[in-house]
C-alpha positions as CSV (number, residue, x, y, z in Angstrom):
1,X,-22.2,-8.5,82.1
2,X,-19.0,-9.9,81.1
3,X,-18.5,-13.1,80.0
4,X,-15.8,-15.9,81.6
5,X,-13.8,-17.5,79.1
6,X,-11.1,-18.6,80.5
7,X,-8.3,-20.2,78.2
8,X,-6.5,-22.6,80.6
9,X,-4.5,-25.0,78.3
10,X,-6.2,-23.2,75.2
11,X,-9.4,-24.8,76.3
12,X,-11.7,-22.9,73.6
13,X,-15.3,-22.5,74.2
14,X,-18.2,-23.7,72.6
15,X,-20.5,-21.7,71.2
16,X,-23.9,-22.4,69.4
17,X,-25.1,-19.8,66.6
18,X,-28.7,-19.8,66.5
19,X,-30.5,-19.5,63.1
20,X,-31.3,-15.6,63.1
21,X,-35.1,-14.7,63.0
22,X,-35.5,-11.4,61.1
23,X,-38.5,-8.7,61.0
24,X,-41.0,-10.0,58.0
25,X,-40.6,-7.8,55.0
26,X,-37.9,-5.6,56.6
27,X,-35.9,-7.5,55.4
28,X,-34.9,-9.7,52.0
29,X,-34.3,-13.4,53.1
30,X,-30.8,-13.0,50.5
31,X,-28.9,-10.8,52.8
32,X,-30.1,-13.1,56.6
33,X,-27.6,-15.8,55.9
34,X,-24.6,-13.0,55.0
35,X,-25.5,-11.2,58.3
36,X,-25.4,-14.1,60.2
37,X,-22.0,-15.7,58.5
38,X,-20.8,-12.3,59.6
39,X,-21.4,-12.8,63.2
40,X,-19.8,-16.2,62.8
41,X,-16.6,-15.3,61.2
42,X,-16.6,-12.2,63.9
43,X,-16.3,-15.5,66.8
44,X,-14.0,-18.1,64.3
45,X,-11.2,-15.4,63.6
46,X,-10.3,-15.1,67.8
47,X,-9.5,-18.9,67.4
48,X,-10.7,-18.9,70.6
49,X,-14.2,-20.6,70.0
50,X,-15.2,-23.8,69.0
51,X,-18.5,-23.7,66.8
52,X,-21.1,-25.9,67.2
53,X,-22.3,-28.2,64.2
54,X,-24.2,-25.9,62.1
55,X,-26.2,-29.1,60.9
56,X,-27.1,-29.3,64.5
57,X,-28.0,-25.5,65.6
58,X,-29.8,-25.1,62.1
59,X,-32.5,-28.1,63.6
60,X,-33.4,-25.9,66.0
61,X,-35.4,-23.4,63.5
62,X,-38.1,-26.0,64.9
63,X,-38.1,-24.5,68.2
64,X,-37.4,-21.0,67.5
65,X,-40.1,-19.4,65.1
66,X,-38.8,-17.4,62.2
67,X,-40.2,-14.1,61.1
68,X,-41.1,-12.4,64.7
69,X,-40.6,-9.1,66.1
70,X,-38.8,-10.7,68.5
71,X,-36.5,-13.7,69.4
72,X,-37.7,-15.0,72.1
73,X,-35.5,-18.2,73.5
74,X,-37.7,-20.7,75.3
75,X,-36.6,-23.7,77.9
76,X,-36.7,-26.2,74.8
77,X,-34.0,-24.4,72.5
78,X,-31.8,-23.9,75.6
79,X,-31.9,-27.0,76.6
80,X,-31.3,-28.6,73.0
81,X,-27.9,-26.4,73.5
82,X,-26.6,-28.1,76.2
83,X,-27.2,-31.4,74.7
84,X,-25.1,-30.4,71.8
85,X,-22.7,-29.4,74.1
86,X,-22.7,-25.4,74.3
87,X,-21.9,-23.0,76.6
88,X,-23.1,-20.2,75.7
89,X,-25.6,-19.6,72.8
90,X,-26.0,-16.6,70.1
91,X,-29.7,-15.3,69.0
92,X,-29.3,-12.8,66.4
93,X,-32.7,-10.7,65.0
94,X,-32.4,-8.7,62.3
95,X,-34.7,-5.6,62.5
96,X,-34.3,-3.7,59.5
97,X,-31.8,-4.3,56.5
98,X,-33.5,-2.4,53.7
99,X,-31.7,-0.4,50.7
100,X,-33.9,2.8,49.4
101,X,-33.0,4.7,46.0
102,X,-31.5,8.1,45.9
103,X,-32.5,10.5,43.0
104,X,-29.9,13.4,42.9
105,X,-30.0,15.7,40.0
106,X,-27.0,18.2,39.2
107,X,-29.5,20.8,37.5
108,X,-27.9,20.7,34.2
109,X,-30.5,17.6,33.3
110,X,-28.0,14.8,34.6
111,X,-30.4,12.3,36.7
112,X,-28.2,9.9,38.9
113,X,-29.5,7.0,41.0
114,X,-28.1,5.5,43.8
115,X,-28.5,3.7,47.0
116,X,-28.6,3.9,50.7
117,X,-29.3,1.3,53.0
118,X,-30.7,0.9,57.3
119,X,-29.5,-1.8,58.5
120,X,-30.2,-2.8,62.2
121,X,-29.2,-6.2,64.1
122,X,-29.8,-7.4,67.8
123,X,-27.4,-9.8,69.3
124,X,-28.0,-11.4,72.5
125,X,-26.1,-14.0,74.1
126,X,-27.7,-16.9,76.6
127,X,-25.9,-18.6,79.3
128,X,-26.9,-22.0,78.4
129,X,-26.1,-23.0,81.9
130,X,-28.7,-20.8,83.4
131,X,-30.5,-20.2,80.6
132,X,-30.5,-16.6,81.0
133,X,-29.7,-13.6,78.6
134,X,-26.5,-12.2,79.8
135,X,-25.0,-9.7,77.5
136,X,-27.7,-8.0,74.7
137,X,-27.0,-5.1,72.2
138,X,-28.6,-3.9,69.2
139,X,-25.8,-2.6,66.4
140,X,-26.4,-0.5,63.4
141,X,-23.5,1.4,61.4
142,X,-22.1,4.2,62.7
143,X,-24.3,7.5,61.8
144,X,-23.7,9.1,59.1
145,X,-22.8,6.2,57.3
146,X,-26.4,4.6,55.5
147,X,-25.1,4.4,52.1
148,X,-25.7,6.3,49.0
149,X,-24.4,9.7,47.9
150,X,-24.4,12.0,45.0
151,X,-23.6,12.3,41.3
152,X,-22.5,8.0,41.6
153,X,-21.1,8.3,44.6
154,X,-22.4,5.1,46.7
155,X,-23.8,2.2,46.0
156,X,-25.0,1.5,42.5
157,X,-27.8,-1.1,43.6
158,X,-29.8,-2.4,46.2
159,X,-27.3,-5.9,47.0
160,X,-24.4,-3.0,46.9
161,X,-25.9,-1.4,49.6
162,X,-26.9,-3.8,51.9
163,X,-23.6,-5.6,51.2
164,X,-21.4,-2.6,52.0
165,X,-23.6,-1.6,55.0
166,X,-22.7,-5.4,56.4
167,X,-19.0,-4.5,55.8
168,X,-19.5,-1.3,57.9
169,X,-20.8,-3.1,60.9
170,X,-17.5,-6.1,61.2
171,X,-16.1,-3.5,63.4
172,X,-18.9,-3.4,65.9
173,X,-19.9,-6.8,65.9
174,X,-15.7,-7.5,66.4
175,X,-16.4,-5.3,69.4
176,X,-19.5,-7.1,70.7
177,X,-17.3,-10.4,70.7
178,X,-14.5,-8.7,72.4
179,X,-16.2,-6.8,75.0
180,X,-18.6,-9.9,76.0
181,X,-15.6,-12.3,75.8
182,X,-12.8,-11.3,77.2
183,X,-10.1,-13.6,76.8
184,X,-8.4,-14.8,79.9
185,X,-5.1,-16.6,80.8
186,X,-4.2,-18.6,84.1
187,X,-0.8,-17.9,85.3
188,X,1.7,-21.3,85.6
189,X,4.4,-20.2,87.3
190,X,6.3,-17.4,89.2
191,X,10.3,-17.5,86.8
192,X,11.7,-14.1,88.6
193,X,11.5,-11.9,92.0
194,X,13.1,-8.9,92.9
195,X,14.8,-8.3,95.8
196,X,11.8,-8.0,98.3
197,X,10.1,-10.9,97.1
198,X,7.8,-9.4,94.2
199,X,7.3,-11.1,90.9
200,X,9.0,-9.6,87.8
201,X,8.5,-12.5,85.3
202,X,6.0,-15.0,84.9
203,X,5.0,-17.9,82.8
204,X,1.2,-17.8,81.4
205,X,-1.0,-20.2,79.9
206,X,-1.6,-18.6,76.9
207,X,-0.2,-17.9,73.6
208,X,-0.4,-17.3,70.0
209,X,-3.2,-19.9,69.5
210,X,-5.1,-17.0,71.1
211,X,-3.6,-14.2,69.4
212,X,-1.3,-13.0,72.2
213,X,1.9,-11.2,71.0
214,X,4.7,-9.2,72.2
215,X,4.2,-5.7,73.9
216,X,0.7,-6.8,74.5
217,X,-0.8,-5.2,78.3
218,X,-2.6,-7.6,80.8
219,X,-4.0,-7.0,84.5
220,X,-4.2,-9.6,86.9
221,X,-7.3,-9.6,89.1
222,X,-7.6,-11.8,91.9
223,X,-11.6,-13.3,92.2
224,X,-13.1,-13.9,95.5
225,X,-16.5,-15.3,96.3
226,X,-19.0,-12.8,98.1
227,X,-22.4,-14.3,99.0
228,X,-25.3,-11.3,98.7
229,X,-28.8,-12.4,99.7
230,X,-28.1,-15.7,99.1
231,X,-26.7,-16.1,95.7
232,X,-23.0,-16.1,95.2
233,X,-21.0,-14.0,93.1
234,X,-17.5,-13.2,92.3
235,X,-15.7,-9.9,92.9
236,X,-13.0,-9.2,90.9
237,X,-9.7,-7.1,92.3
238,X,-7.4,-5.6,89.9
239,X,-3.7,-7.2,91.8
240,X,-1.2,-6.1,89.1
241,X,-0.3,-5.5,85.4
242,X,1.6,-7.6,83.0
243,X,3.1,-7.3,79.4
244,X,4.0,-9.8,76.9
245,X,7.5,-10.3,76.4
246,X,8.0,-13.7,74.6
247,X,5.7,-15.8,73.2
248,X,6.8,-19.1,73.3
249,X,4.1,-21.3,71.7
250,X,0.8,-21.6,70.9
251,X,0.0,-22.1,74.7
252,X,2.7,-20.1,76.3
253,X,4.5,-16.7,77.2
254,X,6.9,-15.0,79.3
255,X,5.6,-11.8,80.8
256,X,7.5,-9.1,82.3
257,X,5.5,-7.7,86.0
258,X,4.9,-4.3,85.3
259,X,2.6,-3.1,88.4
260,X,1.7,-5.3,91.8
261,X,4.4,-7.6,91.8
262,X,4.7,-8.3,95.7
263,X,0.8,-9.1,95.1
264,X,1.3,-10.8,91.9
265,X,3.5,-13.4,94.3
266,X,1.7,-13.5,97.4
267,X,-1.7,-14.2,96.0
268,X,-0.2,-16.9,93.6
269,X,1.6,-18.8,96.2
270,X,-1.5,-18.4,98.9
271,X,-3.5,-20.4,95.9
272,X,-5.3,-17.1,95.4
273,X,-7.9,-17.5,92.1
274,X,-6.2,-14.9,89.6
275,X,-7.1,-14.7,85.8
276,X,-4.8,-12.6,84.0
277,X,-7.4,-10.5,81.1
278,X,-6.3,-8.5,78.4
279,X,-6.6,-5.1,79.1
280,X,-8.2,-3.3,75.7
281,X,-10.7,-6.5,76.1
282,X,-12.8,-5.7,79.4
């Protein structure tokens, strides 16, 4: 499921890091808080997140047990969320981060030692509103890449390992933001039409302060409600396409209509709900 953050007037979201529970003895307690700043920085560099107190989340180790095989969030720790004023929350567990020695010998008597390490985290992130688990995913370095290697290739100790094994898995944890949070943008104003009435610039809500820059693609979906069984949900219809072709500001830029501008128009002056995403981001 993907996530709504929507960043009308570079309103950022608030988001509450849980302390991360960790397998016992699969783990060395050193390399827990390095893991978990790692998540952390992954959400702080999109500038598009405002972090909870860590003073405040870190109280909540009374309501979520450390050293299980499995996080479990209760009613309590979701609701202690919403009183510090998140909207979504992030439970990390760490199943395995463990660095094993390597003995490779080049059979002329020359003994070498290195290390390899498994490391193994599971994210999962909790509406705070419904206090359900909307997005989950378990993320290890890519295979092929435990650490170690021969004749003092690899890491030289066990901390090298583990810390070069955490370096390995920024990408995917980058990825796991990104793909769960898509950025989105409201469009302002309608600047150009073409000759038939169809949009070919427009002014968006959104700028550097979110990391938009010139060139980058968009699509414009339109959301409408659609009530199934009795619950409502929102369907999202892909209108148009947009690229960045001045950022103004920190809050604004001037894109250039590059599909669906009658659409673009219409919906926008009929008050239509649009949200313009990022394209590589969904």
């Amino acid at each position: 499921m993907i996530l709504s953050v929507c960043a009308i007037a570079q309103e950022k979201t608030p988001v509450g890091i849980l302390p991360f529970t960790y397998v016992s003895g699969a783990v060395d307690y050193q390399h827990v808080n390095s893991i978990q700043e790692t998540v952390i920085n992954a959400f702080v560099k999109t500038r598009r997140f405002n972090i909870v107190d860590r003073s405040k989340t870190d109280a909540l180790k009374k309501e979520k047990e450390l050293q299980k095989t499995d996080d479990f969030i209760d009613g309590s720790v979701v609701e202690q969320g919403r009183n510090l004023g998140a909207a979504y929350l992030v439970s990390g567990h760490i199943i395995s981060a463990k660095a094993e020695a390597v003995r490779s010998d080049d059979g002329r008597g020359h003994v070498t030692i290195t290390y390899k390490a498994k490391l193994s985290i599971s994210l999962k992130v909790i509406d705070v509103a419904s206090g359900q688990v909307i997005a989950s995913e378990t993320i290890e370095p890519k295979s092929g890449s435990f650490l170690g290697g021969l004749f003092g290739i690899g890491a030289t100790s066990e901390t090298e390992s583990i810390t070069k094994a955490i370096q390995k898995i920024e990408g995917k944890i980058d990825e796991f933001v990104a793909n769960n949070f898509p950025v989105m943008f409201a469009i302002v104003e309608i600047q150009e039409k073409d000759g038939q009435g169809g949009a070919t610039k427009v002014l968006l809500a959104g700028g550097s302060g979110f990391g938009l820059k010139s060139g980058d693609k968009l699509k414009v979906v339109e959301l409408t409600e659609v009530e199934v069984y009795g619950k409502k949900l929102f369907r999202k219809k892909e209108i148009g396409e947009l690229t960045v072709a001045v950022v103004e500001d920190e809050n604004f830029s001037i894109c250039s209509v590059t599909e669906g501008g009658l659409n673009i128009a219409s919906r926008f002056e009929a008050k239509a709900r649009l949200q313009v995403i990022s394209k590589n981001k969904e």
